[in-house]
C-alpha positions as CSV (number, residue, x, y, z in Angstrom):
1,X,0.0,0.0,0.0
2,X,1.4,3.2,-1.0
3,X,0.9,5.4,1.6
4,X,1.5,9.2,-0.1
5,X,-0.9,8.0,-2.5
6,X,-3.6,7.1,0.0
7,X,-3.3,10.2,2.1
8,X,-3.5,12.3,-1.2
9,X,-6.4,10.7,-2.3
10,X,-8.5,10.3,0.5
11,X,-7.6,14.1,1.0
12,X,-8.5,15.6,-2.3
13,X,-11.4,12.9,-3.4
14,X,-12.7,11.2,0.1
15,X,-12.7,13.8,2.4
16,X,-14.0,16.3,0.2
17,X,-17.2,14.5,-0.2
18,X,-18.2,15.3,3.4
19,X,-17.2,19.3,3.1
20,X,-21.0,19.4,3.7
21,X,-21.1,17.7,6.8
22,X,-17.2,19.0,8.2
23,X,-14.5,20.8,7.0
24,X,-11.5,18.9,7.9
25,X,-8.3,20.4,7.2
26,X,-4.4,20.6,8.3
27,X,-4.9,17.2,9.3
28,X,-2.2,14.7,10.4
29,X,-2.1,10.9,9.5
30,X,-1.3,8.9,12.0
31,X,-2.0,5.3,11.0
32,X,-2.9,2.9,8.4
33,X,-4.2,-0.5,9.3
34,X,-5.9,-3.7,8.0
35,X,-8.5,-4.6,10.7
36,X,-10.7,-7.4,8.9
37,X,-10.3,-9.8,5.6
38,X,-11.0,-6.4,3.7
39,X,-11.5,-3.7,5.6
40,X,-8.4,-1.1,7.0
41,X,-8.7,1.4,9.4
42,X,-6.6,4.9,8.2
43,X,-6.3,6.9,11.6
44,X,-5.4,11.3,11.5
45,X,-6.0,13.8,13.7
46,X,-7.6,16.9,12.5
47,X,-6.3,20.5,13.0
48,X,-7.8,20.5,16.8
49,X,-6.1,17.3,17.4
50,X,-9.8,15.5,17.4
51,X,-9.7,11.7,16.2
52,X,-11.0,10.8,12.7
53,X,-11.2,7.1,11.4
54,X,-11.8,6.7,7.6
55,X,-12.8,3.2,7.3
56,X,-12.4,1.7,4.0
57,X,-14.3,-1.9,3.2
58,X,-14.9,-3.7,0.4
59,X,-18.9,-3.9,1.4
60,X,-20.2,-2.1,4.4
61,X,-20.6,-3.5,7.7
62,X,-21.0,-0.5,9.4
63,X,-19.0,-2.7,12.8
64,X,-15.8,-0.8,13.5
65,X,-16.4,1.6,16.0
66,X,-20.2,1.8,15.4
67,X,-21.0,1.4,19.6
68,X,-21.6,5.4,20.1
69,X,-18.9,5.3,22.9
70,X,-16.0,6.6,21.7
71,X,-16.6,7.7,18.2
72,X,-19.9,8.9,16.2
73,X,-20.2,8.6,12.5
74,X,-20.3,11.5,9.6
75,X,-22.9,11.1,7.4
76,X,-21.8,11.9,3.9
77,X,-24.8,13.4,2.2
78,X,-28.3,11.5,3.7
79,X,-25.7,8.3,3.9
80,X,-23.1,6.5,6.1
81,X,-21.4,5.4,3.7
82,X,-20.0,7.1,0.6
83,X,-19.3,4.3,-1.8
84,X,-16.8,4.7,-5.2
85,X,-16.8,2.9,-8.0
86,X,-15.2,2.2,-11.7
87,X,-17.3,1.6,-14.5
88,X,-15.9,-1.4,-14.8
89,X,-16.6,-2.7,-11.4
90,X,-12.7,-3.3,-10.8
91,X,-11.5,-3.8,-7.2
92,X,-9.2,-1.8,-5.8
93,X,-8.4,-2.0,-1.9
94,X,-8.6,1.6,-0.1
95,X,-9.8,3.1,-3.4
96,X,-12.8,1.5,-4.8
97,X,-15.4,0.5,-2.7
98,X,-17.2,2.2,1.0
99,X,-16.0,4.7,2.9
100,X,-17.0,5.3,6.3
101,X,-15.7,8.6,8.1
102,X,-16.0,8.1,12.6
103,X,-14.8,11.3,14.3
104,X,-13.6,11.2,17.9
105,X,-16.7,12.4,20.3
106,X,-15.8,15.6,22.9
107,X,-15.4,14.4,26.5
């Protein structure tokens, strides 16, 4: 997984999709990680230092951190998902398929 790539992208194409529902920028990576078959976690802290999660999956299981403790979910649009695709229905992990954006709730 290149890295650079994936921070680009989900900067300039992923995250813009929720502009409506928050306007995240300066933000800081902090981790990438696979947490199921197909699904990775990608970790950054936004200019405030609040927690985001962009949670990438190959279909939506809407699991990972869904238990309204510690994180809450953006909606993108009227959805919880945002979901890309190709026209030709090619897969490709952390860029083609459902996005799910978690933010870190105030204490």
């Amino acid at each position: 997984m290149d890295e650079n790539f994936l921070e680009s992208f989900y900067e300039n194409v992923i995250l813009a999709q929720y502009f409506d529902a928050v306007f995240i920028y300066d933000i800081q990576w902090k981790s990438h990680g696979k947490i199921d078959l197909d699904a990775w976690a990608h970790y950054f802290d936004d200019k405030d230092g609040r927690e985001h999660v962009l949670l990438y999956e190959d279909f939506p299981g809407n699991t990972y951190l869904d238990d309204g403790l510690t994180h809450e979910i953006i909606q993108c649009g009227d959805k919880q998902n945002l979901n890309l695709t190709l026209g030709n229905d090619k897969k490709i992990d952390n860029v083609v398929g459902y996005f799910t954006l978690f933010k870190e709730k105030v204490k």
